[in-house]
C-alpha positions, -999 to +999 in steps of 0.1 A: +000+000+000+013+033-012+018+057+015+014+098+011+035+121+034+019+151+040+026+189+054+006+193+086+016+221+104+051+225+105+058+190+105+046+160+080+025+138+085+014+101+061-025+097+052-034+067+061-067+057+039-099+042+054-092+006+045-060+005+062-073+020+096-101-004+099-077-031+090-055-021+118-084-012+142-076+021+144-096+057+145-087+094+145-068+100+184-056+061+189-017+055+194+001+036+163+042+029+175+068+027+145+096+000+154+124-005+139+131-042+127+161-059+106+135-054+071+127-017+076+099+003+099+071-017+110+039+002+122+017-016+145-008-008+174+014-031+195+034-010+223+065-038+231+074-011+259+038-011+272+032-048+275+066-054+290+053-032+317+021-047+316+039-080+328+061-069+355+027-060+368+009-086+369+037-109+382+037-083+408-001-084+415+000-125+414+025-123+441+015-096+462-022-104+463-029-102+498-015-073+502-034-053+471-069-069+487-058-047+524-054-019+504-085-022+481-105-023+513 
């Protein structure tokens, strides 16, 4: 798919066209992350960064269970 960049403002921007935002799920104010991979620049809804995060806590809330339940109370 053939990708337009775009002045927007002082910066650019790429138009992304219908099809390819209901492919990926997305709509006007959601989050797409750029990573950088050994082919190129992959764009995905996927935040690596987030869902490492995402891990540490629940491992944390699997392990400190009792004590989040005192607090919730």
């Amino acid at each position: 798919m053939k990708l337009k960049i775009t002045t927007i403002g002082n910066s650019a921007g790429v138009i992304l066209p219908k099809e390819l935002l209901a492919r990926l799920r997305l709509a006007k104010g959601d989050e797409l992350f750029a990573l950088e991979t050994p082919d190129g620049i992959k764009l995905t809804t996927y935040d690596p960064a987030l869902a490492a995060q995402m891990d540490v806590a629940e491992d944390v809330m699997r392990k400190r269970r009792t004590l989040l339940h005192k607090l919730a109370q």
